[in-house]
Structure formats: structure tokens, C-alpha cells
KOLZA-702786 format. One line per 10 residues: number of its first residue (from 1); their letters; for each residue x, y, z of N, C-alpha, C. Coordinates in steps of 0.05 Angstrom, whole numbers, plus 32768, in hexadecimal, padded with zeros to 4 digits. Example, Ala and Ser with C-alpha at 12.3 -4.5 7.8 and 13.67 -1.06 7.14 Angstrom:
1) AS) 8108 7F8E 809C 80F6 7FA6 809C 8108 7FBE 809C ~ 8101 7FD3 808E 8111 7FEB 808F 8102 8001 809D
END
This chain:
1) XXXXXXXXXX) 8010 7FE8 8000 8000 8000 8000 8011 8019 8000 ~ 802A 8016 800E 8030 8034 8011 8040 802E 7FF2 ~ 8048 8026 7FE3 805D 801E 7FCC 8043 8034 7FB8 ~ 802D 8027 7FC4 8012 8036 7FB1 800E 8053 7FB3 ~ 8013 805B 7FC8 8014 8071 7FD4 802B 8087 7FC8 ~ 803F 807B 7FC2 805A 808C 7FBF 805C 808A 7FA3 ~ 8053 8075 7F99 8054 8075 7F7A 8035 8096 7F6D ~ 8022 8094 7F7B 8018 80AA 7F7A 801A 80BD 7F7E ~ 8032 80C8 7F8C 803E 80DF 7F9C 804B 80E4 7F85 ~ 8055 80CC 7F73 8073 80D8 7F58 8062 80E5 7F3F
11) XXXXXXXXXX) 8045 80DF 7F42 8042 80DE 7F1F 803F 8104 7F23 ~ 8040 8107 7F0E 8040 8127 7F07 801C 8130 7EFE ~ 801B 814A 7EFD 7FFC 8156 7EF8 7FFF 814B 7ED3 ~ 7FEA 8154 7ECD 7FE0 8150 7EB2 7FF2 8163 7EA6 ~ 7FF2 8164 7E8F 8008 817C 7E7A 7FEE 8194 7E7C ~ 7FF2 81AF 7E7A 7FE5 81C2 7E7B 7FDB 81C0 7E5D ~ 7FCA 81D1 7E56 7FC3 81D8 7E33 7FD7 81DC 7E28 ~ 7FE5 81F3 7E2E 8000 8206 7E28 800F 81ED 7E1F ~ 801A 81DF 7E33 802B 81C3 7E30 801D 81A9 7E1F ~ 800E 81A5 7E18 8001 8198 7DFF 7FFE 81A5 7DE9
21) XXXXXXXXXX) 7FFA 81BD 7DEB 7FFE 81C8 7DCE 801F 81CB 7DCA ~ 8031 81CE 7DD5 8045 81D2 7DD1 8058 81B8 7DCC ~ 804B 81A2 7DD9 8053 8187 7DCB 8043 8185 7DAF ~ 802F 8185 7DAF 8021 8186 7D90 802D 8189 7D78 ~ 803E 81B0 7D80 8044 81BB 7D74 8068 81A3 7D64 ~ 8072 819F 7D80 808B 8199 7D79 808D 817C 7D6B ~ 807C 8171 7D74 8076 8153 7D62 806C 815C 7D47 ~ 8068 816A 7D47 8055 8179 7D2E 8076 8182 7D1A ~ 8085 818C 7D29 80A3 81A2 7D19 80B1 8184 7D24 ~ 80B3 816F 7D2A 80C6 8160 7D2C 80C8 814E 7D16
31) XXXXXXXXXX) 80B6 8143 7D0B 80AC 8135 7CF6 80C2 8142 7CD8 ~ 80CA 815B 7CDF 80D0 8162 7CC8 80F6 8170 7CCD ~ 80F1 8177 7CEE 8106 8183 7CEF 811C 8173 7D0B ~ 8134 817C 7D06 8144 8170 7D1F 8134 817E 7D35 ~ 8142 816C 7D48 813A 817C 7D64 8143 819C 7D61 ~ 8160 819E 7D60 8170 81BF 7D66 815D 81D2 7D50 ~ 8153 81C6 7D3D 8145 81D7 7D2A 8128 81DF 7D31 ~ 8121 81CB 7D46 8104 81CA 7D4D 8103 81DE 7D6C ~ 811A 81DC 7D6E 811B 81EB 7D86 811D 820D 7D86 ~ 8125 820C 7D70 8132 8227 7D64 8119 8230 7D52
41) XXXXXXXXXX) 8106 8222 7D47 80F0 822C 7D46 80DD 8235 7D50 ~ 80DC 822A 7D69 80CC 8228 7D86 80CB 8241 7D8C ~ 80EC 823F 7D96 80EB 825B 7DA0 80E8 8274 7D96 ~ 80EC 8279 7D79 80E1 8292 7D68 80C1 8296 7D63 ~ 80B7 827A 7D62 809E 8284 7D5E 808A 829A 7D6C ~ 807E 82A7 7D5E 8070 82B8 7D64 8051 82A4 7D76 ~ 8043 82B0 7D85 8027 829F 7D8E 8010 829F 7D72 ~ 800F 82B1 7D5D 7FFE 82A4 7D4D 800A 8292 7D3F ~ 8023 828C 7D3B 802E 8275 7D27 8022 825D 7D32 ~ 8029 8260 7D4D 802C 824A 7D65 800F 823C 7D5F
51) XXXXXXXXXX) 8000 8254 7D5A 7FDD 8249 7D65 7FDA 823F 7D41 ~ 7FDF 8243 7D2E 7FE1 8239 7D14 7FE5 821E 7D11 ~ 8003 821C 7D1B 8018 8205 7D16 8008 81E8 7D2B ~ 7FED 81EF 7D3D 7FEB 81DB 7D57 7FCC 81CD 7D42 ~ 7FC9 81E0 7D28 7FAB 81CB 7D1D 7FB8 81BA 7D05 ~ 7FAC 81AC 7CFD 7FAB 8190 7CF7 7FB1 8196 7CC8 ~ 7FB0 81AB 7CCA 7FB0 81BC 7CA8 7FCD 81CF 7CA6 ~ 7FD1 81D1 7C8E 7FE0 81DA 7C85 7FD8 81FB 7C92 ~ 7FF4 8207 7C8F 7FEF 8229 7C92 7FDC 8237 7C76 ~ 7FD8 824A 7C7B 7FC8 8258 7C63 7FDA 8260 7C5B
61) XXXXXXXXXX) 7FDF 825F 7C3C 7FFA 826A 7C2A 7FF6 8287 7C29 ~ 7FEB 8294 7C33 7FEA 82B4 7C2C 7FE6 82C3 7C53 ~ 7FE8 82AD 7C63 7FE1 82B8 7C7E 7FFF 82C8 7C90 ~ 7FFA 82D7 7CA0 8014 82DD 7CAB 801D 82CD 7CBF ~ 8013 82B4 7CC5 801B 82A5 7CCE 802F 8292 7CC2 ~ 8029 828E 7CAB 8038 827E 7C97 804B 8295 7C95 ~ 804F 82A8 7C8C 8066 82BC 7C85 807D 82B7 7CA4 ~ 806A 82C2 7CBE 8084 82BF 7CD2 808E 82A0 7CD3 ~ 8084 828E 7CD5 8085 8273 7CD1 80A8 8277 7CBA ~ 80A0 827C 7CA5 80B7 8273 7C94 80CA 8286 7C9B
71) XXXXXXXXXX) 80C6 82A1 7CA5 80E1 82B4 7CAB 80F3 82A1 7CB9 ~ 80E1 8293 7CD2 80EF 8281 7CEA 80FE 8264 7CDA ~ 80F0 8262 7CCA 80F3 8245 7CB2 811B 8250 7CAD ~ 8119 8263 7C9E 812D 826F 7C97 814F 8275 7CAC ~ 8141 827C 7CBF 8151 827B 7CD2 815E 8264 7CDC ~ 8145 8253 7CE6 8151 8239 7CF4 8158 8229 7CE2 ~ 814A 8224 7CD2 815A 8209 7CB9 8175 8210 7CAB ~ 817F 8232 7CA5 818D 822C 7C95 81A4 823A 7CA0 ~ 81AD 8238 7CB9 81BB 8245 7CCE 81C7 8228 7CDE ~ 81DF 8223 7CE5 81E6 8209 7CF5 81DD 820D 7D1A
81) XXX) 81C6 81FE 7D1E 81BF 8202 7D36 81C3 81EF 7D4E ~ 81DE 81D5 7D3D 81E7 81C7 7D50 8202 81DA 7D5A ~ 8205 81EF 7D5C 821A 81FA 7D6B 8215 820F 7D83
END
């Protein structure tokens, strides 16, 4: 019983929204990119890219979300971000 007890004491809360969308997002940019590239996209993104990049469709080719999206594209992919 107490083994039961302490094993419930370890598990952690649920992931917040914030933290599900933000895995979403990265399983979403991992599929295509290294980690250091995915990371380095992360962190530039703007919050509407963010909220773009977390649905299940392509960006809109004429949205400014797609435009900051590729400025960051630009940066992180074609820049060495294992250093």
C-alpha cells in the first residue's frame, strides 16, 4: 500500500493547453526538421504562427502567418544551428 501511495506522489499534473499545443506544434516541425532547427524555430515564432502551425492544414499561401513562418524558415534552416 504505501509502494501505492508513493508511486502517486511521483506522477506529475496533466500537460497544461499551452504545453500540448506546444508539443503539437513540435511533433508537427519535427517530422520535417532536426531538433536544433525545430528549436530555433520555436523560439522565433511569433503567437499567430504558433496558433496556425497547431491545426491540422496547410498555412494559407497569402496569410502573414505563412510570410513570418518562412522569414523564420530562412533563418533556422539555412544558418548552422548545431553550433
Amino acid at each position: 500500500m504505501a509502494a501505492m501511495l508513493a508511486l502517486g506522489a511521483c506522477t506529475s499534473d496533466p500537460p497544461s493547453p499551452e504545453e500540448e499545443r506546444e508539443a503539437r506544434i513540435r511533433d508537427r516541425l519535427d517530422e520535417t526538421f532536426s531538433r536544433a532547427q525545430t528549436d530555433c524555430i520555436l523560439d522565433q515564432l511569433d503567437e499567430d504562427a504558433r496558433t496556425a502551425l497547431d491545426g491540422e492544414g496547410a498555412l494559407d499561401a497569402d496569410s502573414e502567418e505563412l510570410a513570418a513562418y518562412s522569414l523564420v524558415l530562412v533563418d533556422c534552416v539555412t544558418v548552422d544551428t548545431d553550433t
